[in-house]
PDB file of N, CA, C, O and CB in Angstrom:
ATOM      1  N   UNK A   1    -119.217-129.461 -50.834  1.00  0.00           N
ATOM      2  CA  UNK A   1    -118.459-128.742 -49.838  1.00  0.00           C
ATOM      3  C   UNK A   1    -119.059-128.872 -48.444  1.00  0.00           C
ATOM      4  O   UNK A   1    -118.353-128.475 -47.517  1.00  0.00           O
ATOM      5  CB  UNK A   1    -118.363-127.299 -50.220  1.00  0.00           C
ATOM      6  N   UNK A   2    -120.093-129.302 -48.201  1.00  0.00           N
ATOM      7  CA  UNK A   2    -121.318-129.393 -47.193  1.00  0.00           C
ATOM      8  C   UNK A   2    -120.283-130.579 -45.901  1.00  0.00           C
ATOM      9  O   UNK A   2    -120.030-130.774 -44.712  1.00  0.00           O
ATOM     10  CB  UNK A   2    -123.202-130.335 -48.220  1.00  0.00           C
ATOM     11  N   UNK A   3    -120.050-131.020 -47.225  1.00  0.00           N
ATOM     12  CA  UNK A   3    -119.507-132.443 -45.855  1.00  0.00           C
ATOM     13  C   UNK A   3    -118.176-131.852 -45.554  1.00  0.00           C
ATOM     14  O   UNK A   3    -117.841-132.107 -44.397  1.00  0.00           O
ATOM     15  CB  UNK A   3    -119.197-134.539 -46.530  1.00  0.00           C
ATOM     16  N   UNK A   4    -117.228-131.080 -46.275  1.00  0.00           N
ATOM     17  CA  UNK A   4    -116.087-130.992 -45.698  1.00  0.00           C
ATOM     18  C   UNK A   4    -115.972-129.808 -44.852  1.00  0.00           C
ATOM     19  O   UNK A   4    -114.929-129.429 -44.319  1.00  0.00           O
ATOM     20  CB  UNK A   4    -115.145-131.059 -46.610  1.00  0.00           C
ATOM     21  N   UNK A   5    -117.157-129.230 -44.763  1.00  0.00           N
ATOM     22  CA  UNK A   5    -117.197-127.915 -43.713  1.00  0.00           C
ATOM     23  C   UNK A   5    -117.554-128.919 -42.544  1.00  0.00           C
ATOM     24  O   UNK A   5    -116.797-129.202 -41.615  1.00  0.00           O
ATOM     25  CB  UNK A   5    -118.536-126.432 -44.045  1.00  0.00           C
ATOM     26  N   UNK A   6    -118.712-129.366 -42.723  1.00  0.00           N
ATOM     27  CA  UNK A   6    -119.163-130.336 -41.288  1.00  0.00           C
ATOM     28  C   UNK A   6    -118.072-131.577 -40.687  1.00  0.00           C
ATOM     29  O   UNK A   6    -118.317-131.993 -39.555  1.00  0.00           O
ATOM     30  CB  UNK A   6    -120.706-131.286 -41.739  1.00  0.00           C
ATOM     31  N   UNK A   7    -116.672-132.269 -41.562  1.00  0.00           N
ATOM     32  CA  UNK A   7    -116.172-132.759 -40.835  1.00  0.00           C
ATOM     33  C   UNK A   7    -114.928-131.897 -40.100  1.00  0.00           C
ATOM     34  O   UNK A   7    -114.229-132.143 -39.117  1.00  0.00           O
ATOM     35  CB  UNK A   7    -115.986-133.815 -41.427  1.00  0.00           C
ATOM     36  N   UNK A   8    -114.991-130.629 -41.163  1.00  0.00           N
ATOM     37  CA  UNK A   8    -114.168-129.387 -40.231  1.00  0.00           C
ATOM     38  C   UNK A   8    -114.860-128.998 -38.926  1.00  0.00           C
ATOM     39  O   UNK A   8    -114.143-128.641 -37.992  1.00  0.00           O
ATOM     40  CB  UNK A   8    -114.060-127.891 -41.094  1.00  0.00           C
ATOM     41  N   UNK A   9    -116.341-129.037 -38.756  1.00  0.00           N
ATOM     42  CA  UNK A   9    -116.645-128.603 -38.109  1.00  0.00           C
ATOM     43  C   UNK A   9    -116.945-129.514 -37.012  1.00  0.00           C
ATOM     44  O   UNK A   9    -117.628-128.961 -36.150  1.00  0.00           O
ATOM     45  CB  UNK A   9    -117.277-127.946 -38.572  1.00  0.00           C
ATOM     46  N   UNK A  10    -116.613-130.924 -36.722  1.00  0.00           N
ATOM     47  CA  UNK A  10    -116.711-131.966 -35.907  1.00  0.00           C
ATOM     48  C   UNK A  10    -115.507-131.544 -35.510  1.00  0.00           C
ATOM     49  O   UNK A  10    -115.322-131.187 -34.346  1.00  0.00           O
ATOM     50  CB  UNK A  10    -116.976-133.380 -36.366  1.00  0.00           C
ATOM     51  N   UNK A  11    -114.495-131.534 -36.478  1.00  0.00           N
ATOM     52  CA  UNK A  11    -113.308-131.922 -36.057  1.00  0.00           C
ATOM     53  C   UNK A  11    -112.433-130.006 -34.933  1.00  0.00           C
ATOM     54  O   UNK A  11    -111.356-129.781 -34.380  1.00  0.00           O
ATOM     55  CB  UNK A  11    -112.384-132.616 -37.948  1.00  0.00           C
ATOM     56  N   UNK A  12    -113.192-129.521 -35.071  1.00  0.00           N
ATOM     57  CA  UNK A  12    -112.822-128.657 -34.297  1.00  0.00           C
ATOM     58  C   UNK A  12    -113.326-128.369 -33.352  1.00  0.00           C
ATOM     59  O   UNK A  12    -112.693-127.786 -32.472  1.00  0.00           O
ATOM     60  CB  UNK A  12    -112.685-127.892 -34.683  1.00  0.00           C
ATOM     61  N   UNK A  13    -114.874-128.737 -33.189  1.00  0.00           N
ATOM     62  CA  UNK A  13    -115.461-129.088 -31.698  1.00  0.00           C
ATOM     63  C   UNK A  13    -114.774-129.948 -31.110  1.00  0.00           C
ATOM     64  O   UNK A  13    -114.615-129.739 -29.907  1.00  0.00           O
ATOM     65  CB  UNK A  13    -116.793-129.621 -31.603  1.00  0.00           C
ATOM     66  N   UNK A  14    -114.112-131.219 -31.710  1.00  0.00           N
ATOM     67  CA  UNK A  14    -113.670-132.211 -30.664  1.00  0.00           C
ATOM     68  C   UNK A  14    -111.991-131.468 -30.257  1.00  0.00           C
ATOM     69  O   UNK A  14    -111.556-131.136 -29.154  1.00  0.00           O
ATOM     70  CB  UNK A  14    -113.638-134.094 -31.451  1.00  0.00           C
ATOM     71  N   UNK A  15    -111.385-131.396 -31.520  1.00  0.00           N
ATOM     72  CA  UNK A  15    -109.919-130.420 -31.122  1.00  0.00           C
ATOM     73  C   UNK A  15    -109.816-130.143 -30.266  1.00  0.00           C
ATOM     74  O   UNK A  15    -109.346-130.718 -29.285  1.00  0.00           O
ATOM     75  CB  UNK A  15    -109.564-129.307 -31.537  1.00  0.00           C
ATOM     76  N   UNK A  16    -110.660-128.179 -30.536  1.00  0.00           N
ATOM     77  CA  UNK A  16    -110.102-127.008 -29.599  1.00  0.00           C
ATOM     78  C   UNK A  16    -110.001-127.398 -28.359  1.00  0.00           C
ATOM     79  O   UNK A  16    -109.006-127.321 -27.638  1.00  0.00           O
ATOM     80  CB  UNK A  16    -110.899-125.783 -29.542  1.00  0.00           C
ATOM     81  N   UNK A  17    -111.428-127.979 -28.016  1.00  0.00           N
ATOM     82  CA  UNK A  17    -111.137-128.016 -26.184  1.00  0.00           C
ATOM     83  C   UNK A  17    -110.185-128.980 -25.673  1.00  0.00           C
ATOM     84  O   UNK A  17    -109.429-128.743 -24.731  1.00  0.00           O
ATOM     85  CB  UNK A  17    -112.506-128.445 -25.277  1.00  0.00           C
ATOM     86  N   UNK A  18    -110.235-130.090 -26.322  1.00  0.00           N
ATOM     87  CA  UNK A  18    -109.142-130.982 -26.398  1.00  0.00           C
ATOM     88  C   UNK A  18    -107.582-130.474 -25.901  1.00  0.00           C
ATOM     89  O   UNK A  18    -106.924-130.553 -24.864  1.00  0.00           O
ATOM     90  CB  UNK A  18    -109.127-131.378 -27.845  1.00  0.00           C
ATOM     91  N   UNK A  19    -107.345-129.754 -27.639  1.00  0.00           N
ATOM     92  CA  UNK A  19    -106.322-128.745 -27.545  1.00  0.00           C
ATOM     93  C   UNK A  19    -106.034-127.615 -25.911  1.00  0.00           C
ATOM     94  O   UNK A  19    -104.955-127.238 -25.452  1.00  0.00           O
ATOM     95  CB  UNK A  19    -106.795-127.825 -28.879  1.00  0.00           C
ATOM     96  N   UNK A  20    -106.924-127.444 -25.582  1.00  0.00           N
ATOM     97  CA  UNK A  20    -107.380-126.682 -24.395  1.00  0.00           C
ATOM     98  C   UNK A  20    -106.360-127.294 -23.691  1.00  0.00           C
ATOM     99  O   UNK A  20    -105.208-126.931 -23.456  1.00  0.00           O
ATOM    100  CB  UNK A  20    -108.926-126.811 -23.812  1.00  0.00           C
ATOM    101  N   UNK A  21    -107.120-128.500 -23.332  1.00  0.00           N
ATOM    102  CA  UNK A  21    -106.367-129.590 -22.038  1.00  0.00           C
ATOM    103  C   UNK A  21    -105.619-129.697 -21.980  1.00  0.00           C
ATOM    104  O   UNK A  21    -105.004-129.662 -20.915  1.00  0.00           O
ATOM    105  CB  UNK A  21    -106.388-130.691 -21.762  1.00  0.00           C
ATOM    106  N   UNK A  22    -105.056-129.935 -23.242  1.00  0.00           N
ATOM    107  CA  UNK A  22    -103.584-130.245 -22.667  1.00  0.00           C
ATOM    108  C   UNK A  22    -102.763-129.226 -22.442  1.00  0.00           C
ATOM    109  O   UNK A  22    -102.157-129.222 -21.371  1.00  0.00           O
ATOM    110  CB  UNK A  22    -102.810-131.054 -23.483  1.00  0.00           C
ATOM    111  N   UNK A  23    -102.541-128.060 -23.463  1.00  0.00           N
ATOM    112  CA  UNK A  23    -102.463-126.610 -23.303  1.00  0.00           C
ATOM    113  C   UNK A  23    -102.040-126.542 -21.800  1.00  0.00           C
ATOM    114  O   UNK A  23    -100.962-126.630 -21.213  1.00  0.00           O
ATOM    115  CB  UNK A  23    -103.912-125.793 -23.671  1.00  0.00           C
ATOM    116  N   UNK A  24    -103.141-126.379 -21.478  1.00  0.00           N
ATOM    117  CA  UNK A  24    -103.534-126.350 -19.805  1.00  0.00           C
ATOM    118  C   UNK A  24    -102.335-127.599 -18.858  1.00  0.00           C
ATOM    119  O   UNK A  24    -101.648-127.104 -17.964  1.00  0.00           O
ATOM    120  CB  UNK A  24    -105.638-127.045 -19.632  1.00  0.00           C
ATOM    121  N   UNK A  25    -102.214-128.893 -19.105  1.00  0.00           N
ATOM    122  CA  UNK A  25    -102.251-129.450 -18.213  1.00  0.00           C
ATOM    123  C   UNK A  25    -100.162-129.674 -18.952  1.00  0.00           C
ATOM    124  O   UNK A  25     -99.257-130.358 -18.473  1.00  0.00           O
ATOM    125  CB  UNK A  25    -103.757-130.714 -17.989  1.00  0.00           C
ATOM    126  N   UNK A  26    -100.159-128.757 -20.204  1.00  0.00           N
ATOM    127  CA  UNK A  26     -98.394-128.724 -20.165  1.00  0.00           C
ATOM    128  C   UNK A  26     -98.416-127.730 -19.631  1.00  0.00           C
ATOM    129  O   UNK A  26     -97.285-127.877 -19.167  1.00  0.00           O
ATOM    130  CB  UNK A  26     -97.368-128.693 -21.455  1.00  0.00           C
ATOM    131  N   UNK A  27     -98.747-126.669 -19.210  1.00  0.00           N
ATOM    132  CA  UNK A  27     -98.559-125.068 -18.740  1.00  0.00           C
ATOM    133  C   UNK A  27     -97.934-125.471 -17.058  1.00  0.00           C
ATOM    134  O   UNK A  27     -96.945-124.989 -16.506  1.00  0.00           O
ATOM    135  CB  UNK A  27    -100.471-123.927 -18.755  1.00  0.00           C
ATOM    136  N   UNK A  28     -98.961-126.576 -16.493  1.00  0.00           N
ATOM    137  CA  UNK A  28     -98.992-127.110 -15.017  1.00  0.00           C
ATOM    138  C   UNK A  28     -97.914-127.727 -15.143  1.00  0.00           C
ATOM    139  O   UNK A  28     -97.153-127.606 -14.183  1.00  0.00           O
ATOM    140  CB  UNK A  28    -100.162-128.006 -14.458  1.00  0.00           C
ATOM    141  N   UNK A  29     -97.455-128.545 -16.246  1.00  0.00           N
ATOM    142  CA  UNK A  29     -96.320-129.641 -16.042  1.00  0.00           C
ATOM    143  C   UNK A  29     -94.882-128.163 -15.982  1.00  0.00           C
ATOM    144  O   UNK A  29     -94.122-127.926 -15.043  1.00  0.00           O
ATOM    145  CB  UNK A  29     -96.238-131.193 -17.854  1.00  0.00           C
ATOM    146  N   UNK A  30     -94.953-127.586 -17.070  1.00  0.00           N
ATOM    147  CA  UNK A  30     -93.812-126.451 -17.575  1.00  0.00           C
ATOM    148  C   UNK A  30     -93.840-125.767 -15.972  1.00  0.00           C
ATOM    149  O   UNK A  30     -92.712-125.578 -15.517  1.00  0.00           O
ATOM    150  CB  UNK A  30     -94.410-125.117 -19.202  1.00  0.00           C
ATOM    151  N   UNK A  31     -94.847-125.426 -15.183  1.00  0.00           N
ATOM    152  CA  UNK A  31     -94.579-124.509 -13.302  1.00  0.00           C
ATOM    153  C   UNK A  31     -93.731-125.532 -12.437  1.00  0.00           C
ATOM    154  O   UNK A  31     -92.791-125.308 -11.675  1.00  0.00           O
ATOM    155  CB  UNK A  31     -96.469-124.228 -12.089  1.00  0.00           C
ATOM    156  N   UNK A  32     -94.170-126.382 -12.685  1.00  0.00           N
ATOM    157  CA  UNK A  32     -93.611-127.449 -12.143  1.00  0.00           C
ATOM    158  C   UNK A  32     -92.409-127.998 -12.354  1.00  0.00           C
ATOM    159  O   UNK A  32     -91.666-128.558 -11.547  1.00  0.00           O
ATOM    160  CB  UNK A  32     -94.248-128.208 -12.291  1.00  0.00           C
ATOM    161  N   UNK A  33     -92.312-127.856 -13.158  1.00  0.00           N
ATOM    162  CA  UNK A  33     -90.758-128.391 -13.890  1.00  0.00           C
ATOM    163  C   UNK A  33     -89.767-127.413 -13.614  1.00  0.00           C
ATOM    164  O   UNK A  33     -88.599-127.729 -13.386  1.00  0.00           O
ATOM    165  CB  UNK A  33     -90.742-128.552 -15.651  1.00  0.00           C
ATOM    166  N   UNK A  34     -90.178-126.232 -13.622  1.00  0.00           N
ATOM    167  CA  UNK A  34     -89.391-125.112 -13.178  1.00  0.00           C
ATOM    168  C   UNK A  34     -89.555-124.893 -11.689  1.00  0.00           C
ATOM    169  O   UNK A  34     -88.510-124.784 -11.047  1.00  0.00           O
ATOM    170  CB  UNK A  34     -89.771-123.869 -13.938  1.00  0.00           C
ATOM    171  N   UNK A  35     -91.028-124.790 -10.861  1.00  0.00           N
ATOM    172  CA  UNK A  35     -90.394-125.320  -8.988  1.00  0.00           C
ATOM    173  C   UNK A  35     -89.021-126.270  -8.596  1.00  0.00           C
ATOM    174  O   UNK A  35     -88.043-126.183  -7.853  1.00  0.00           O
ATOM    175  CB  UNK A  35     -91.693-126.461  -8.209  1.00  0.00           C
ATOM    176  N   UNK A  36     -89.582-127.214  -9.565  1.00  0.00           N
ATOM    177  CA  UNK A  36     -88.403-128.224  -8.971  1.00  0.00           C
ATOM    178  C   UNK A  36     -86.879-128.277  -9.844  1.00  0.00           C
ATOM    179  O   UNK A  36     -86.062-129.115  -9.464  1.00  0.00           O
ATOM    180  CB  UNK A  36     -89.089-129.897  -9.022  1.00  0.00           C
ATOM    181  N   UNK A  37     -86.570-127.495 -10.852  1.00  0.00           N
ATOM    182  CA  UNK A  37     -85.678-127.071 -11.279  1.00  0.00           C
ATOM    183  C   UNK A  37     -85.150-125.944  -9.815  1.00  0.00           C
ATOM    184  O   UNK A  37     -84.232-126.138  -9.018  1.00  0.00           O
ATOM    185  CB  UNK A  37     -86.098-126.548 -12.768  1.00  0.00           C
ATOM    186  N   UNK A  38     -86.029-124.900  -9.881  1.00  0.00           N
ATOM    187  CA  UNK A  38     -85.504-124.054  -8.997  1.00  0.00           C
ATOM    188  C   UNK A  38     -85.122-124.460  -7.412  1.00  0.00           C
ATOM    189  O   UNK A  38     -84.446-123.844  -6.588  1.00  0.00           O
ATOM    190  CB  UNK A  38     -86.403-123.067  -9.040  1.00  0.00           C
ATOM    191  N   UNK A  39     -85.750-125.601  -7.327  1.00  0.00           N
ATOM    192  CA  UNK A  39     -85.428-126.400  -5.449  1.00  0.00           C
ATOM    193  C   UNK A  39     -83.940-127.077  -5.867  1.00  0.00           C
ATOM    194  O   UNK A  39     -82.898-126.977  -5.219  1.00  0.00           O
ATOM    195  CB  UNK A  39     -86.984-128.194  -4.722  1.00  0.00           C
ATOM    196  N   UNK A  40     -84.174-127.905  -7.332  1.00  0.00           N
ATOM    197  CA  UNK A  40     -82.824-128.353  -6.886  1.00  0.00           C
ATOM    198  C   UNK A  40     -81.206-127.762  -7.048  1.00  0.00           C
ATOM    199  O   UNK A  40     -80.117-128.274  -6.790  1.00  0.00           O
ATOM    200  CB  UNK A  40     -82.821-129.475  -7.433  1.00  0.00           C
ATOM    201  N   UNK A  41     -81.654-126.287  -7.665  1.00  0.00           N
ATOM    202  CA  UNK A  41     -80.552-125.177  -7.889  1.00  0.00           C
ATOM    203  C   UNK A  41     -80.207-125.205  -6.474  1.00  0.00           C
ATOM    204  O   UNK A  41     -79.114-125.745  -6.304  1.00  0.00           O
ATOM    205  CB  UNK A  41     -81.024-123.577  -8.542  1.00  0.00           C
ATOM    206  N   UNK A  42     -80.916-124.700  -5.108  1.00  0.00           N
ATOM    207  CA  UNK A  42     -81.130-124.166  -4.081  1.00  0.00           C
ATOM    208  C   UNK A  42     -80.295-125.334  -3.319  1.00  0.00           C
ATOM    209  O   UNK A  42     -79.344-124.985  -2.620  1.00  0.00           O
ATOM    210  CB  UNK A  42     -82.639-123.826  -3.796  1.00  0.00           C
ATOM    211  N   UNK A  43     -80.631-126.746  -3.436  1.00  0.00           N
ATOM    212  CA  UNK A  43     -80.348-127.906  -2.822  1.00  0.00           C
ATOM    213  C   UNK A  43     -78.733-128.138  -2.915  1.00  0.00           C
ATOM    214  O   UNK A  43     -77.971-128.395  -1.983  1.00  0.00           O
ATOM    215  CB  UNK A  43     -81.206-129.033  -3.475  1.00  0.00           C
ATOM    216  N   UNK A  44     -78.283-127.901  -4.931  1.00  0.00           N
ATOM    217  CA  UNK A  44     -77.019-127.776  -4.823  1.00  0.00           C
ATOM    218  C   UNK A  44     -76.254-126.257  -4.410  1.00  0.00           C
ATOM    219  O   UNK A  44     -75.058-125.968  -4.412  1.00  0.00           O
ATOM    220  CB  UNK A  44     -76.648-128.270  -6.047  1.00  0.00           C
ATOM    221  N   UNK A  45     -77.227-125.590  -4.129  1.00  0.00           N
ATOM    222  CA  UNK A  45     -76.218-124.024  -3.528  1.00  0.00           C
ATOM    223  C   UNK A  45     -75.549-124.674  -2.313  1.00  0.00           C
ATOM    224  O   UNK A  45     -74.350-124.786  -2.057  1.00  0.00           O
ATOM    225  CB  UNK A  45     -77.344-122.302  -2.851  1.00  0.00           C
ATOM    226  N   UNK A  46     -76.489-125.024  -1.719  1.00  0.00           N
ATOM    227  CA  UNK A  46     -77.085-125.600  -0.080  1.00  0.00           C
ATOM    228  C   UNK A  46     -75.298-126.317   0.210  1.00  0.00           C
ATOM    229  O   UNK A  46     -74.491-125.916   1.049  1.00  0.00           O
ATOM    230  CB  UNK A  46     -78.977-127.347  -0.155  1.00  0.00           C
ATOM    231  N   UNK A  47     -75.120-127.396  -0.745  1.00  0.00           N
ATOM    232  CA  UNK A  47     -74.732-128.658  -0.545  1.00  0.00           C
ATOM    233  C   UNK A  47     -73.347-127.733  -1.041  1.00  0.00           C
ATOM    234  O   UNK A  47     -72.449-127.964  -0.232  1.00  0.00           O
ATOM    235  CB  UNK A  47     -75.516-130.148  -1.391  1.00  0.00           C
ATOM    236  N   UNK A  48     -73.027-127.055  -1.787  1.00  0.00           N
ATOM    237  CA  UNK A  48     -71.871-126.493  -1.946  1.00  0.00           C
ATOM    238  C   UNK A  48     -71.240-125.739  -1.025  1.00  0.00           C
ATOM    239  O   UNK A  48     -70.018-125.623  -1.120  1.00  0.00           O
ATOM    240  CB  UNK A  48     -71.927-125.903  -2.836  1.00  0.00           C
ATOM    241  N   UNK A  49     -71.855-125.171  -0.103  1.00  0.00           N
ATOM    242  CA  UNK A  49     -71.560-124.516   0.982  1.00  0.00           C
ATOM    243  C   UNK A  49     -71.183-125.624   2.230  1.00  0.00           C
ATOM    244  O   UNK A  49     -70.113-125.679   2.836  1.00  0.00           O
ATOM    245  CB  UNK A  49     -72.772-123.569   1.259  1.00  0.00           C
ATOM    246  N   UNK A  50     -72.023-126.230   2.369  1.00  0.00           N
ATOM    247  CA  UNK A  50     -71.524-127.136   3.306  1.00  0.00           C
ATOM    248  C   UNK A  50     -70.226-128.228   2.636  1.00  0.00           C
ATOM    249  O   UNK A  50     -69.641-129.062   3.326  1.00  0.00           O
ATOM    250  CB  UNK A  50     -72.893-127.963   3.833  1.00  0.00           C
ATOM    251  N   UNK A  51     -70.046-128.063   1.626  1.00  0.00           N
ATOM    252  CA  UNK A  51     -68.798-128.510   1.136  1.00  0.00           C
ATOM    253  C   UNK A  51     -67.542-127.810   1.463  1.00  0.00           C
ATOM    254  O   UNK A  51     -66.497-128.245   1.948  1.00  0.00           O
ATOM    255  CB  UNK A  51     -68.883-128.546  -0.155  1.00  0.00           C
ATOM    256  N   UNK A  52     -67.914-126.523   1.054  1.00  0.00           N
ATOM    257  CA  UNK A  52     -67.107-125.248   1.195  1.00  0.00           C
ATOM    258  C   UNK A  52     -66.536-125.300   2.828  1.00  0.00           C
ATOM    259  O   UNK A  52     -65.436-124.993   3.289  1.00  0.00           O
ATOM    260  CB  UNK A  52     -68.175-123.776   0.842  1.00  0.00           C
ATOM    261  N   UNK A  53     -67.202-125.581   3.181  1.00  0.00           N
ATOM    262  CA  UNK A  53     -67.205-125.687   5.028  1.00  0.00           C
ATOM    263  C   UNK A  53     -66.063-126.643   5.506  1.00  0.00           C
ATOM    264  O   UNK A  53     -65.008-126.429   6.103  1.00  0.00           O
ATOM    265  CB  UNK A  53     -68.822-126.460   5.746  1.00  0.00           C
ATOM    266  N   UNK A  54     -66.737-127.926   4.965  1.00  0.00           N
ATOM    267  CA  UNK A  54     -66.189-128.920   5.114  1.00  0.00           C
ATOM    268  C   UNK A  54     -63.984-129.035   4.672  1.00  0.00           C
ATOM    269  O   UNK A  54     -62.961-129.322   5.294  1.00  0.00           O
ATOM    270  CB  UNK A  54     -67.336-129.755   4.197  1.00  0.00           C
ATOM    271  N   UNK A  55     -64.343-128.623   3.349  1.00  0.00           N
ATOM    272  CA  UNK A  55     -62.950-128.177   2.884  1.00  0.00           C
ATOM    273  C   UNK A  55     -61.986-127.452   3.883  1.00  0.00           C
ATOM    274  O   UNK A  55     -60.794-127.668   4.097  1.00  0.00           O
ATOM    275  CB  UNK A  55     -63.136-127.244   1.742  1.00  0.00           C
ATOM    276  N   UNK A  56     -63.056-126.291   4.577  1.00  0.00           N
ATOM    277  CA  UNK A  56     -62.461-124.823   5.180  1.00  0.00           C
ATOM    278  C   UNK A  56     -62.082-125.514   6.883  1.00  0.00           C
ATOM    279  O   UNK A  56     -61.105-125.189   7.557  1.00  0.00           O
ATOM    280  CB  UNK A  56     -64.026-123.159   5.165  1.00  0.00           C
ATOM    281  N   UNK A  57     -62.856-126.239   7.171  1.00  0.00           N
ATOM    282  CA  UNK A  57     -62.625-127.378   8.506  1.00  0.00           C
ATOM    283  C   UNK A  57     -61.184-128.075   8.003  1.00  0.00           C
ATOM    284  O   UNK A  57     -60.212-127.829   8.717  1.00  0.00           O
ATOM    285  CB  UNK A  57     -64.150-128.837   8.673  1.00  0.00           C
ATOM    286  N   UNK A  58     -60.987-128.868   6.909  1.00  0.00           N
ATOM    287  CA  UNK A  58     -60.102-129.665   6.683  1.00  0.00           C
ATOM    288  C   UNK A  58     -58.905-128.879   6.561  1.00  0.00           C
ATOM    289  O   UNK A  58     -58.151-129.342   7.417  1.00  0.00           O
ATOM    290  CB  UNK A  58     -60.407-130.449   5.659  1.00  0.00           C
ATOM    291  N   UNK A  59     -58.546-128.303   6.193  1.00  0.00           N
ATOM    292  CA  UNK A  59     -57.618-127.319   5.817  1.00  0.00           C
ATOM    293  C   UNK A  59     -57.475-126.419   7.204  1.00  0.00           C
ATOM    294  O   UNK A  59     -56.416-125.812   7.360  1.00  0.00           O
ATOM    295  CB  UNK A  59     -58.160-126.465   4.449  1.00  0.00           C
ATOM    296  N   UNK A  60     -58.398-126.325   8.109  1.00  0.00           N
ATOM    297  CA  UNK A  60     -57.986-125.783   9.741  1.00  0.00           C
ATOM    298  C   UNK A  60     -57.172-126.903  10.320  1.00  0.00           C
ATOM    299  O   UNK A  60     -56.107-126.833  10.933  1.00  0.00           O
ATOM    300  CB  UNK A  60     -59.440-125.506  10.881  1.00  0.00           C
ATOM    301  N   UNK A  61     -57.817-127.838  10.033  1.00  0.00           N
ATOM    302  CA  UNK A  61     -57.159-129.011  11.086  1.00  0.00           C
ATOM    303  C   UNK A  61     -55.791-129.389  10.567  1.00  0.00           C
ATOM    304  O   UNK A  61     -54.759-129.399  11.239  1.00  0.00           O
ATOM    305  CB  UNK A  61     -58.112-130.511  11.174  1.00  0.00           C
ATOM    306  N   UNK A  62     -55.884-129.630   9.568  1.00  0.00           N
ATOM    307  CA  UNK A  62     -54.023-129.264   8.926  1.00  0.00           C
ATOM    308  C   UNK A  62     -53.332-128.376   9.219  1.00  0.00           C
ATOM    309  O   UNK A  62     -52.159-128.376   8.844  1.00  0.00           O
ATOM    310  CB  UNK A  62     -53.735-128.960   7.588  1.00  0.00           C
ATOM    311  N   UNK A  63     -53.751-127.544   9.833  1.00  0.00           N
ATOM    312  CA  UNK A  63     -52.635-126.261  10.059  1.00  0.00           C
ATOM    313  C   UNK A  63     -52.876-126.616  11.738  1.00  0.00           C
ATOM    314  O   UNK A  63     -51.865-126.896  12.383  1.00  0.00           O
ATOM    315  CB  UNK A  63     -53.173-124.218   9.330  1.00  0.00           C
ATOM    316  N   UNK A  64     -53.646-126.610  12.144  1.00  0.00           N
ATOM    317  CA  UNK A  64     -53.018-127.238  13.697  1.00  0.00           C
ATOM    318  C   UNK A  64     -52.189-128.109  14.020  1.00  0.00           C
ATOM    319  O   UNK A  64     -51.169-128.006  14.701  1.00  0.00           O
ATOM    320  CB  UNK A  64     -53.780-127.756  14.420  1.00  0.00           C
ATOM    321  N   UNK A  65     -52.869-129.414  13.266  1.00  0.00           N
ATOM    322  CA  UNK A  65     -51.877-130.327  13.170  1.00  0.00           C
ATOM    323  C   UNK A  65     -50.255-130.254  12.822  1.00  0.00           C
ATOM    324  O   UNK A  65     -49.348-130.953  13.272  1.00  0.00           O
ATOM    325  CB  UNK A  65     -52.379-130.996  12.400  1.00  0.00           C
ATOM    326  N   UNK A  66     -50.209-129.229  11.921  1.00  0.00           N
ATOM    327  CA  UNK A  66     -48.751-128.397  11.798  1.00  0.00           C
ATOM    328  C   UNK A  66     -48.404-128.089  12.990  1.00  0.00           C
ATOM    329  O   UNK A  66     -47.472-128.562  13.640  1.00  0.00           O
ATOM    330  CB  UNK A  66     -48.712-127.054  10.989  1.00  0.00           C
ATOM    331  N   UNK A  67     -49.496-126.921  13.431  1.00  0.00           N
ATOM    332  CA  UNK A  67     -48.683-126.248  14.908  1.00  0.00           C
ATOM    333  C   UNK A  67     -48.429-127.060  15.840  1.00  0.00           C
ATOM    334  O   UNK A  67     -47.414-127.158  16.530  1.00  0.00           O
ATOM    335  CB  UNK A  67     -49.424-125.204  15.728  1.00  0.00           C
ATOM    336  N   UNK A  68     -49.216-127.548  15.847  1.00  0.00           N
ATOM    337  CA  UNK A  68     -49.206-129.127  17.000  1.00  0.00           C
ATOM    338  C   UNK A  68     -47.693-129.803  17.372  1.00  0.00           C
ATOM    339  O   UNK A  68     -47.271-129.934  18.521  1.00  0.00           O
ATOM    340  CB  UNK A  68     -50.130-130.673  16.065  1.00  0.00           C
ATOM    341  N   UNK A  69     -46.733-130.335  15.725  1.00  0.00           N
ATOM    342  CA  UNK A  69     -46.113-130.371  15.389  1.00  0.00           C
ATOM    343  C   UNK A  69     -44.603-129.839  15.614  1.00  0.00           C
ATOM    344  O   UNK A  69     -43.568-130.500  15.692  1.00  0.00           O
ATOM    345  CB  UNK A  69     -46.677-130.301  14.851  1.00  0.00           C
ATOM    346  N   UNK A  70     -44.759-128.690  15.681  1.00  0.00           N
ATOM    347  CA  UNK A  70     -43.569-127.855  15.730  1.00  0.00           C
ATOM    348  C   UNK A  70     -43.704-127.220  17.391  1.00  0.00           C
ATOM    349  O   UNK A  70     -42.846-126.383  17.670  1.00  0.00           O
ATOM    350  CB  UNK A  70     -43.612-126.569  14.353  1.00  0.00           C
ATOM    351  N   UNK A  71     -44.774-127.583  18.556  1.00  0.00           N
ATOM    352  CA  UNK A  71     -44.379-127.775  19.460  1.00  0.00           C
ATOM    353  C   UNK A  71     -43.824-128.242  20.245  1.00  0.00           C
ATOM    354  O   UNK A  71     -43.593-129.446  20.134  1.00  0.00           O
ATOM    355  CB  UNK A  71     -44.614-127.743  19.596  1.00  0.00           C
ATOM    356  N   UNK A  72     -43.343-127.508  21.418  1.00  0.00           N
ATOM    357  CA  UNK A  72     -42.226-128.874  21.873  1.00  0.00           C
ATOM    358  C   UNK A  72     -43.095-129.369  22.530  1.00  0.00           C
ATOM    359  O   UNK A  72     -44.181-128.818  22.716  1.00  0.00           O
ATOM    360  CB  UNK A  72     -40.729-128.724  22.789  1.00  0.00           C
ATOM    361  N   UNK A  73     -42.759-130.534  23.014  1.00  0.00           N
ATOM    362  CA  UNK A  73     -43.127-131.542  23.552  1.00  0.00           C
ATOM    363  C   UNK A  73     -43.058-131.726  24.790  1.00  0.00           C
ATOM    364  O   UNK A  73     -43.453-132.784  25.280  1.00  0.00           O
ATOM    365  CB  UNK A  73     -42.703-132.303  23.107  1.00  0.00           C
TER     366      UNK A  73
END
């Protein structure tokens, strides 16, 4: 039993901290992944509004262009 405690016991010195790292360095990837999840929510709010705009411009200028229209001349 001597040897299979001691290659348990190699094998969990080298693991845990191991295990640690990466632990650690998905925790950094998972903040991150969610910053830039949350920028590009913000980017398409952003971009929908200035769509919204854009639409709300187009739809002015059509109705002038109406009035425009039905002036006399």
């Amino acid at each position: 039993m001597a040897v299979v405690e001691d290659v348990r016991k190699v094998l969990q010195d080298f693991l845990a901290p191991e295990l640690r790292s990466i632990d650690a360095r998905l925790d950094g990837l998972e903040k991150r992944v969610e910053r830039m999840d949350s920028e590009m929510k913000d980017n398409h709010r952003q971009i929908m509004q200035r769509f919204d705009l854009l639409l709300n411009l187009k739809s002015m200028e059509e109705r002038l262009t109406r009035v425009e229209q039905k002036l006399p001349q």
